[in-house]
Backbone as CSV, one residue per row, in Angstrom:
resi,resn,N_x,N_y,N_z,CA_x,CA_y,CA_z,C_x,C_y,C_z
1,UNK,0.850,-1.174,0.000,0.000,0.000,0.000,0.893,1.234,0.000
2,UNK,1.031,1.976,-1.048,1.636,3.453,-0.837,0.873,4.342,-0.112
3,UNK,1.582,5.100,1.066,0.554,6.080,1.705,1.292,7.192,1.560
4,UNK,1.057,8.463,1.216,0.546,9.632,1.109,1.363,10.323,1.875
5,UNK,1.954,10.885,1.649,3.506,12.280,2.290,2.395,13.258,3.308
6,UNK,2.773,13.563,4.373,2.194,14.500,5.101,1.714,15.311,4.203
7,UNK,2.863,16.053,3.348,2.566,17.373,2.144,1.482,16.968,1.344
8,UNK,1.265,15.596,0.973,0.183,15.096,-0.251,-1.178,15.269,0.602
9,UNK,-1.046,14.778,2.290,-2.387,15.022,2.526,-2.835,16.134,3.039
10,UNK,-1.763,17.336,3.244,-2.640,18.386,3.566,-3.166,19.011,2.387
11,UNK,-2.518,18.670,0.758,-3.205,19.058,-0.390,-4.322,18.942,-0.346
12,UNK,-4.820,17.950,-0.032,-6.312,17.156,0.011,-6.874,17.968,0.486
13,UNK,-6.755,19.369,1.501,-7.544,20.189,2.341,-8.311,19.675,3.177
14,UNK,-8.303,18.649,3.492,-9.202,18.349,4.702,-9.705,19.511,6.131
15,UNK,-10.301,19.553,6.840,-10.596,20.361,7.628,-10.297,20.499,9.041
16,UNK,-9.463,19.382,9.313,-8.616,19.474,10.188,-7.677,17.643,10.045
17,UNK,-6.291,17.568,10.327,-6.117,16.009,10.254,-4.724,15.876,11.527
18,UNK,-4.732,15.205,12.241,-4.103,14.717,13.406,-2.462,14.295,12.719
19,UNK,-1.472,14.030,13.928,-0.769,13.550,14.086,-0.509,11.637,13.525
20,UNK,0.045,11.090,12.862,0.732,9.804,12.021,-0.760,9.433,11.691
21,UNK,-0.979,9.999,10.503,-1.977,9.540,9.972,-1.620,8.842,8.802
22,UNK,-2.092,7.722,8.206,-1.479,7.356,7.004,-2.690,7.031,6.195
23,UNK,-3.195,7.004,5.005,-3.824,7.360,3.826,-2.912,6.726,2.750
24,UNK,-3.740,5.990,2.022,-2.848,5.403,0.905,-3.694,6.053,-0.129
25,UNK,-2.480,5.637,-0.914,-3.120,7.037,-2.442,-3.837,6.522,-3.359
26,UNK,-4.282,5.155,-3.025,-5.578,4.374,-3.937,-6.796,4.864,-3.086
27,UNK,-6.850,5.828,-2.249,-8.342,5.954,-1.618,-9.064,7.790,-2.132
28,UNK,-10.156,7.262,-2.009,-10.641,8.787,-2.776,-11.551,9.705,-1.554
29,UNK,-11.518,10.595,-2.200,-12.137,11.498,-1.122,-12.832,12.624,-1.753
30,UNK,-14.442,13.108,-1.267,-15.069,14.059,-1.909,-15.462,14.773,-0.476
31,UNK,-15.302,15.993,-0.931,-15.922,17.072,0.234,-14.730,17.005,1.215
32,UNK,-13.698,17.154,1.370,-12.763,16.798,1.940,-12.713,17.849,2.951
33,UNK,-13.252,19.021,2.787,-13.119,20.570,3.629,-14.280,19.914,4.655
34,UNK,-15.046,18.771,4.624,-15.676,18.586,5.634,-15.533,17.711,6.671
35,UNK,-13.786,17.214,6.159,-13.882,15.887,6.805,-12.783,15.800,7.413
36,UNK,-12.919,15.573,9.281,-11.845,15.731,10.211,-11.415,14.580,10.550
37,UNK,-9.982,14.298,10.860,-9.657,12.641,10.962,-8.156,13.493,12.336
38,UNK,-8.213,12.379,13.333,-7.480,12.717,14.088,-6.234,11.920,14.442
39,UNK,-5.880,11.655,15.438,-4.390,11.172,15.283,-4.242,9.923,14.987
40,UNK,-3.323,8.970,14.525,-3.348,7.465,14.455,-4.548,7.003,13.850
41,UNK,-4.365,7.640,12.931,-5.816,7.081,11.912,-5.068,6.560,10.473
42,UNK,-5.584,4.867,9.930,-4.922,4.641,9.016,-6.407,4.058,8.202
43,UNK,-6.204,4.416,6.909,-7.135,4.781,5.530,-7.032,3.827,4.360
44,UNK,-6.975,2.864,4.161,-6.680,1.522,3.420,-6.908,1.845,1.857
45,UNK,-6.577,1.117,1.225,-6.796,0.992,-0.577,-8.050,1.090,-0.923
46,UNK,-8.661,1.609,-1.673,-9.569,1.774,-2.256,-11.071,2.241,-1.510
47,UNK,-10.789,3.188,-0.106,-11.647,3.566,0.649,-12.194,4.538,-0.089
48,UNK,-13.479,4.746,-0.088,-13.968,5.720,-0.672,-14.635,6.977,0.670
49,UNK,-14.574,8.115,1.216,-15.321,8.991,2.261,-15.617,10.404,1.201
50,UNK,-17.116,10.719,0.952,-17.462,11.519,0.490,-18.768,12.443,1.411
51,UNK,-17.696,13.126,1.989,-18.927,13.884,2.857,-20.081,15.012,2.731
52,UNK,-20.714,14.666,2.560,-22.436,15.797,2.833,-22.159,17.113,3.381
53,UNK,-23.260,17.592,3.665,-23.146,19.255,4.433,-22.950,18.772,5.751
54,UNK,-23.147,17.202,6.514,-22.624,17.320,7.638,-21.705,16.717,7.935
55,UNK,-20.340,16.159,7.217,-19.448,15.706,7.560,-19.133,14.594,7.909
56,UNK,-17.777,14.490,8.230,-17.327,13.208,8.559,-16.192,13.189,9.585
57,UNK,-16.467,12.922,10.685,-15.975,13.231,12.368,-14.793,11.830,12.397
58,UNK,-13.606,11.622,12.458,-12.678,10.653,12.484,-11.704,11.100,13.791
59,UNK,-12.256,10.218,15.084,-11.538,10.605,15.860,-10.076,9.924,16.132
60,UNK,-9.595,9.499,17.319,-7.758,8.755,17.580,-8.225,7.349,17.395
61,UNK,-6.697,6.961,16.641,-6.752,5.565,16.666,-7.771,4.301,15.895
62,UNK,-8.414,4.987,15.118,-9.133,4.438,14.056,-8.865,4.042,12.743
63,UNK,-9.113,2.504,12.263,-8.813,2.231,10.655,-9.903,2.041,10.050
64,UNK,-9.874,2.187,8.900,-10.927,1.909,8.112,-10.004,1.150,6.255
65,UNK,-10.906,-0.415,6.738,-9.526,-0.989,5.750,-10.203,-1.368,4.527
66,UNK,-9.367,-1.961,3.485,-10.021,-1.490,2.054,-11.484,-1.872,1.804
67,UNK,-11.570,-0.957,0.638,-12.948,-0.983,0.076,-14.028,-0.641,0.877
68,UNK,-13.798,-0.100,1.807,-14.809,0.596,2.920,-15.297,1.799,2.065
69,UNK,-16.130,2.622,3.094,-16.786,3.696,1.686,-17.738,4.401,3.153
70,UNK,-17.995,5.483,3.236,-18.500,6.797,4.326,-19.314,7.600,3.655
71,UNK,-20.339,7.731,2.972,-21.373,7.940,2.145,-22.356,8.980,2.839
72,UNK,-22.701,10.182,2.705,-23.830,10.299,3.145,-24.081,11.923,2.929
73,UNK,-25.137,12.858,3.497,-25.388,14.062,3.388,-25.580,14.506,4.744
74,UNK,-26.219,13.513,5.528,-25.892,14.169,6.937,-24.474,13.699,8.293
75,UNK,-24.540,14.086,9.410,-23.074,13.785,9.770,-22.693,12.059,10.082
76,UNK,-21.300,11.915,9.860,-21.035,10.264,9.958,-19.817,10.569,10.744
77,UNK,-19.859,9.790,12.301,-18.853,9.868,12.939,-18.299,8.600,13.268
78,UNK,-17.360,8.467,13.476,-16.432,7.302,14.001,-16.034,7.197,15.350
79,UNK,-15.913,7.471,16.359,-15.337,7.503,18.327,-13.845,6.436,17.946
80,UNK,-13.053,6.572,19.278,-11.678,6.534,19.423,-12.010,5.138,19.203
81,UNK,-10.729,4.248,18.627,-10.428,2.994,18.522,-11.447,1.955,17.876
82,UNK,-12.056,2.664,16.887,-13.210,2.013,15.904,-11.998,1.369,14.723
83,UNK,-12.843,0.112,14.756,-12.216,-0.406,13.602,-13.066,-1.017,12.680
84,UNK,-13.046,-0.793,11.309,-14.202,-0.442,10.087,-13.542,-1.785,9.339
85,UNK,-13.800,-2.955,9.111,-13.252,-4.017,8.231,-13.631,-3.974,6.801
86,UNK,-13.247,-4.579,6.324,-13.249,-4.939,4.629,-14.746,-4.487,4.094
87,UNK,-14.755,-3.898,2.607,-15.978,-3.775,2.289,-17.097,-3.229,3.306
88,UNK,-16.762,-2.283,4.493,-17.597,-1.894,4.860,-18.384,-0.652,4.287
89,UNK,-19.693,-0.660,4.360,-20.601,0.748,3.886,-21.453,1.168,5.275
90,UNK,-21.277,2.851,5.175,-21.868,3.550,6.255,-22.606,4.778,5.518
91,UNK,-24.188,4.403,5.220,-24.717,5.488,4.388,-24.986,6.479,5.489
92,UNK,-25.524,8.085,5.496,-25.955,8.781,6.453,-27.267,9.361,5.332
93,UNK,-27.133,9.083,4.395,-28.344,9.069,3.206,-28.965,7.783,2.756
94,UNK,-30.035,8.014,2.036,-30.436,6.829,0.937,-31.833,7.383,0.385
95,UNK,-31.784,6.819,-0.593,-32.821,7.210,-1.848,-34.299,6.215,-0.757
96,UNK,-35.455,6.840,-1.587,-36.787,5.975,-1.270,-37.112,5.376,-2.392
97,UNK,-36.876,4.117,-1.878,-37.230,3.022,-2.823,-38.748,2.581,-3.026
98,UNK,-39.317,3.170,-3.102,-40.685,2.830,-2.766,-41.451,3.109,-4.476
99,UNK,-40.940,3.829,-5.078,-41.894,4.030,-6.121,-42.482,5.223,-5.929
100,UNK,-42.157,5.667,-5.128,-43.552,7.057,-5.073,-42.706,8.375,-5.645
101,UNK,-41.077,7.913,-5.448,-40.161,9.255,-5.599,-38.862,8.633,-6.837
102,UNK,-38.320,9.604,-7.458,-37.144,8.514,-8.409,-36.134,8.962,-7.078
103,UNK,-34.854,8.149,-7.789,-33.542,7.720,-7.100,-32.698,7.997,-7.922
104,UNK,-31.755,8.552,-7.108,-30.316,9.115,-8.110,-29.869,10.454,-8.001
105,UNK,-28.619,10.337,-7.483,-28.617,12.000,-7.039,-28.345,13.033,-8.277
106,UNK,-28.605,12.223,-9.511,-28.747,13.262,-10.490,-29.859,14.003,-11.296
107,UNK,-30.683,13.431,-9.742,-32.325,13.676,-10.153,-32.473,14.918,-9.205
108,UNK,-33.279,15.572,-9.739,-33.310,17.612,-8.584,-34.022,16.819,-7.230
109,UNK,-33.448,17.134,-6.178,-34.074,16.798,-4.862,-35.788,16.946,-5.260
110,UNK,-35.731,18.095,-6.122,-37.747,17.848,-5.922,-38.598,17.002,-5.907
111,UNK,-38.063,16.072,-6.591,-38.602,14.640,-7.243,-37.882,13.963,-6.516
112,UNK,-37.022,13.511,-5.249,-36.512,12.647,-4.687,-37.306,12.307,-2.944
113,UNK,-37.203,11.511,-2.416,-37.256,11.911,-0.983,-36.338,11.228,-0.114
114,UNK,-35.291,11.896,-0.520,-33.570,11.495,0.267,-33.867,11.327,1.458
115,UNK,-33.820,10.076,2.524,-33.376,9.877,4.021,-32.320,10.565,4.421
116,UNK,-32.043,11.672,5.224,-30.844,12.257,5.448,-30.511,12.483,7.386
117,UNK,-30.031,11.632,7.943,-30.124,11.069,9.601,-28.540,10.963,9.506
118,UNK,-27.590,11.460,10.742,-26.530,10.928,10.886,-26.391,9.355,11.551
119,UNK,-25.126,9.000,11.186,-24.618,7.503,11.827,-23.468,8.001,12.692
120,UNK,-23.691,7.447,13.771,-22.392,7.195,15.058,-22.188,6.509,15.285
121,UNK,-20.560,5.839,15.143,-20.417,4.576,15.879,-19.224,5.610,17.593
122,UNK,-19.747,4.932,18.549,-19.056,5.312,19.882,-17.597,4.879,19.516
123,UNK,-17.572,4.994,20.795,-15.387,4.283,20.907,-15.494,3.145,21.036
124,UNK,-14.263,1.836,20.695,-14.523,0.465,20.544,-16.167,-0.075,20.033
125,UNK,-16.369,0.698,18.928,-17.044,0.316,17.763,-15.956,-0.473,17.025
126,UNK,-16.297,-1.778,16.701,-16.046,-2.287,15.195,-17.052,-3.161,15.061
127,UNK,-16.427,-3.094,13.452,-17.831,-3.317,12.496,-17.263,-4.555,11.277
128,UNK,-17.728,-5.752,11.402,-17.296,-6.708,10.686,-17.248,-6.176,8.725
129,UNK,-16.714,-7.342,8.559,-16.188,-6.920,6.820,-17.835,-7.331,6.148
130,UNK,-17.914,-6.440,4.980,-18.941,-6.681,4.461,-20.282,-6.251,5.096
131,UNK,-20.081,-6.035,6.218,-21.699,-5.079,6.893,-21.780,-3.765,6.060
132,UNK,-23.102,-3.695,6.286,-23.837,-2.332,5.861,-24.680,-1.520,6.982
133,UNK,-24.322,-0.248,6.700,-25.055,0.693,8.103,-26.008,1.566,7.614
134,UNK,-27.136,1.471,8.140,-27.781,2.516,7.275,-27.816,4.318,8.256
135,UNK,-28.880,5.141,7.340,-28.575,6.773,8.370,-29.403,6.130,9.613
136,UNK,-28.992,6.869,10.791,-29.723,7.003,11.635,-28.890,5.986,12.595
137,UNK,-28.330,5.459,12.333,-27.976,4.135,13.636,-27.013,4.963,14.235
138,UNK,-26.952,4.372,15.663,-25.617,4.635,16.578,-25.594,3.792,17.239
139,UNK,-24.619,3.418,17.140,-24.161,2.247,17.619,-23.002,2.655,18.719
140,UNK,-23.661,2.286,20.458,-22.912,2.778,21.261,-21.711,2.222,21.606
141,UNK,-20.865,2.480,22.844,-19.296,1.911,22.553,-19.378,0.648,23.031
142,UNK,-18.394,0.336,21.958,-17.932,-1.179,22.148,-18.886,-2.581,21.484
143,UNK,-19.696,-1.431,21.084,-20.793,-2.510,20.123,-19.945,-2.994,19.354
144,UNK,-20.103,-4.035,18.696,-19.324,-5.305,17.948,-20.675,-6.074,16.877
145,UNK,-20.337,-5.265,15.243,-21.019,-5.785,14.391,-20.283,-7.070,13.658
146,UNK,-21.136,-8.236,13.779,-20.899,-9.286,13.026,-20.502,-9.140,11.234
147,UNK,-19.874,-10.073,10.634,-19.756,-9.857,8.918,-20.958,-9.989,8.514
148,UNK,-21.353,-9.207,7.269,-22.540,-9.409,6.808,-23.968,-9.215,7.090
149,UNK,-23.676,-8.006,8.057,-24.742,-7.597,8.672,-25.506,-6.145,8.292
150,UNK,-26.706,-6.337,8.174,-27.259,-5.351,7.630,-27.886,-4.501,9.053
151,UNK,-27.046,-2.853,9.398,-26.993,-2.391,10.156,-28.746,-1.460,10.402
152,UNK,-29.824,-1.056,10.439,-30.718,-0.322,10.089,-31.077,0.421,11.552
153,UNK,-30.800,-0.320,13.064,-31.724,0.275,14.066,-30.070,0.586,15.142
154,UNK,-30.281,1.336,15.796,-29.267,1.669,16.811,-29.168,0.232,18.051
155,UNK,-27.728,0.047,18.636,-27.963,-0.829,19.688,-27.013,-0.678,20.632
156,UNK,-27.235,-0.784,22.191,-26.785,-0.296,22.826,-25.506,-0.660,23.271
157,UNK,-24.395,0.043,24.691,-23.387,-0.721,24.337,-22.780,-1.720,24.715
158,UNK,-21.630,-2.507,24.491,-20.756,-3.707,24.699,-22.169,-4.957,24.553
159,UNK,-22.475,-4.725,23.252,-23.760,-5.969,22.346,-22.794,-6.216,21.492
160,UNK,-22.615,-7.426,21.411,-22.752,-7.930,20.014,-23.606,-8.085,18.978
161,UNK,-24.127,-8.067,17.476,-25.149,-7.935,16.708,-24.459,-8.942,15.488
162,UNK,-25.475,-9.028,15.014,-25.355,-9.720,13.573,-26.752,-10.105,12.905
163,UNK,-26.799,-10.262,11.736,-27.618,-10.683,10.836,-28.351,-9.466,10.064
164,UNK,-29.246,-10.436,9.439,-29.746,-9.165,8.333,-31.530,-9.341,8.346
165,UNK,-32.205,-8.344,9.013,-31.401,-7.228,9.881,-30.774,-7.557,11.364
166,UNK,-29.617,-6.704,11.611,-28.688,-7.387,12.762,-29.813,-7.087,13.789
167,UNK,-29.613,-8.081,14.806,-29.734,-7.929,16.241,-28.860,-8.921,17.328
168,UNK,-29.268,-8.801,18.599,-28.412,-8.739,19.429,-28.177,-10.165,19.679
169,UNK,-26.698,-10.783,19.778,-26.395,-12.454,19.619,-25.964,-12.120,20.944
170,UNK,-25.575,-11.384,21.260,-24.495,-11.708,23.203,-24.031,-10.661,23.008
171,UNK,-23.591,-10.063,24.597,-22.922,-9.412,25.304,-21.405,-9.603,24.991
172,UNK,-20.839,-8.637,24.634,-19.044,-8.306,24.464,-18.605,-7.834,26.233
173,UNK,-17.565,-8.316,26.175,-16.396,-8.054,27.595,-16.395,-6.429,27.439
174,UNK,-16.390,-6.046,28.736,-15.537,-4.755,28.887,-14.149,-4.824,29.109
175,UNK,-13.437,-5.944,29.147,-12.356,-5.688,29.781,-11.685,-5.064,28.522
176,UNK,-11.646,-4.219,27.528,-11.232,-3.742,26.789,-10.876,-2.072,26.909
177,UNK,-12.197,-1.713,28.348,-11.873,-0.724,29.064,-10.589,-0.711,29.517
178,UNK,-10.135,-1.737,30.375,-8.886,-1.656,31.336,-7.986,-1.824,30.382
179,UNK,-7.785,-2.381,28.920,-6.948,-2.448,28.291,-6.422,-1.309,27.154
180,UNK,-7.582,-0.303,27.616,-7.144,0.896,26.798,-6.507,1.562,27.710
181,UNK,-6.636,1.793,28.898,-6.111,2.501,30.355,-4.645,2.296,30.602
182,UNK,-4.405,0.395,30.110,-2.959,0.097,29.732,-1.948,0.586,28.578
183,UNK,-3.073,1.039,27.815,-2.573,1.617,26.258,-2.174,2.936,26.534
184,UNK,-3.095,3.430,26.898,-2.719,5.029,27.051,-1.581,5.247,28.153
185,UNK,-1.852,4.484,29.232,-0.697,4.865,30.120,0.981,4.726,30.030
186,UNK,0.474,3.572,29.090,2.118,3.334,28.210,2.455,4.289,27.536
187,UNK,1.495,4.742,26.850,2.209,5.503,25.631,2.232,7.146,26.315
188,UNK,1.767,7.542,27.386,1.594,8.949,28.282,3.078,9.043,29.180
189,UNK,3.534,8.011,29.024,4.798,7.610,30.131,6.304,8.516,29.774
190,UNK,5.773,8.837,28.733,7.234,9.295,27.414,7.041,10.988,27.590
């Protein structure tokens, strides 16, 4: 994976971007003046993040690995130590499929009736390869989405989820709390 010279990514203009961030230069980016990514954040091959009028919130310590994609018109945030697997999609939009309106954002909003709801995932969010999220979910910390899961309703935190549509298979450990407390204190020591 080639990633991206400090100098290459402040070209990009982003709207604010953290400390060892790495970005490889197979990933694309639209609306970039809206989209904040913070420290220790790494950006895989062929990610696609095209942000809306409300952005795209990338806080510490977060990956998002290839073929992932951040889609939407209203805001899409990420919390500390989220990790986004393969082929993941996180709409904060979507067309109405219903017949009553067309689809396609090259159709004038008049004739559309765009869903436009932000998505949050908390801190120790991850999200299996191949899931889909739709607008509106938040998914609190430490929630843990299964592969292949079709994301649509919010669920609360340290759940596990899966299926399509996901719901709740078991309870995730906290001890991931005490193991970030070990993380940080190591690395605060310097």
């Amino acid at each position: 994976m080639a990633i991206l010279t400090r100098d290459e990514i402040k070209e990009l203009g982003f709207a604010s971007i953290g400390n060892n961030v790495l970005i490889s230069s197979k990933a694309s980016f639209y609306g970039t003046s809206k989209i904040h990514i913070g420290n220790n954040v790494r950006i895989d091959d062929f990610c696609v993040l095209s942000a809306g009028d409300g952005g795209i919130d990338i806080d510490d310590y977060v990956h998002i690995a290839v073929y992932s994609s951040l889609i939407g018109y209203a805001k899409i945030e990420l919390g500390k130590y989220c990790n986004i697997s393969s082929r993941v999609s996180i709409y904060s939009s979507s067309d109405d499929f219903s017949g009553e309106f067309m689809t396609n954002p090259m159709v004038d909003e008049l004739f559309t009736n765009v869903t436009k709801q932000p998505v949050r995932l908390a801190e120790h969010v991850v999200v299996g390869c191949g899931s889909v999220i739709l607008p509106g979910v938040e998914l609190n910390t430490g929630c843990a989405v299964g592969s292949l899961s079709l994301v649509k309703n919010s669920f609360n935190e340290y759940t596990i989820i899966a299926g399509t549509p996901a719901k709740v298979i078991a309870n995730r450990s906290r001890k991931l709390e005490k193991i970030q407390l070990q993380f940080e204190s190591f690395y605060n020591r310097e």
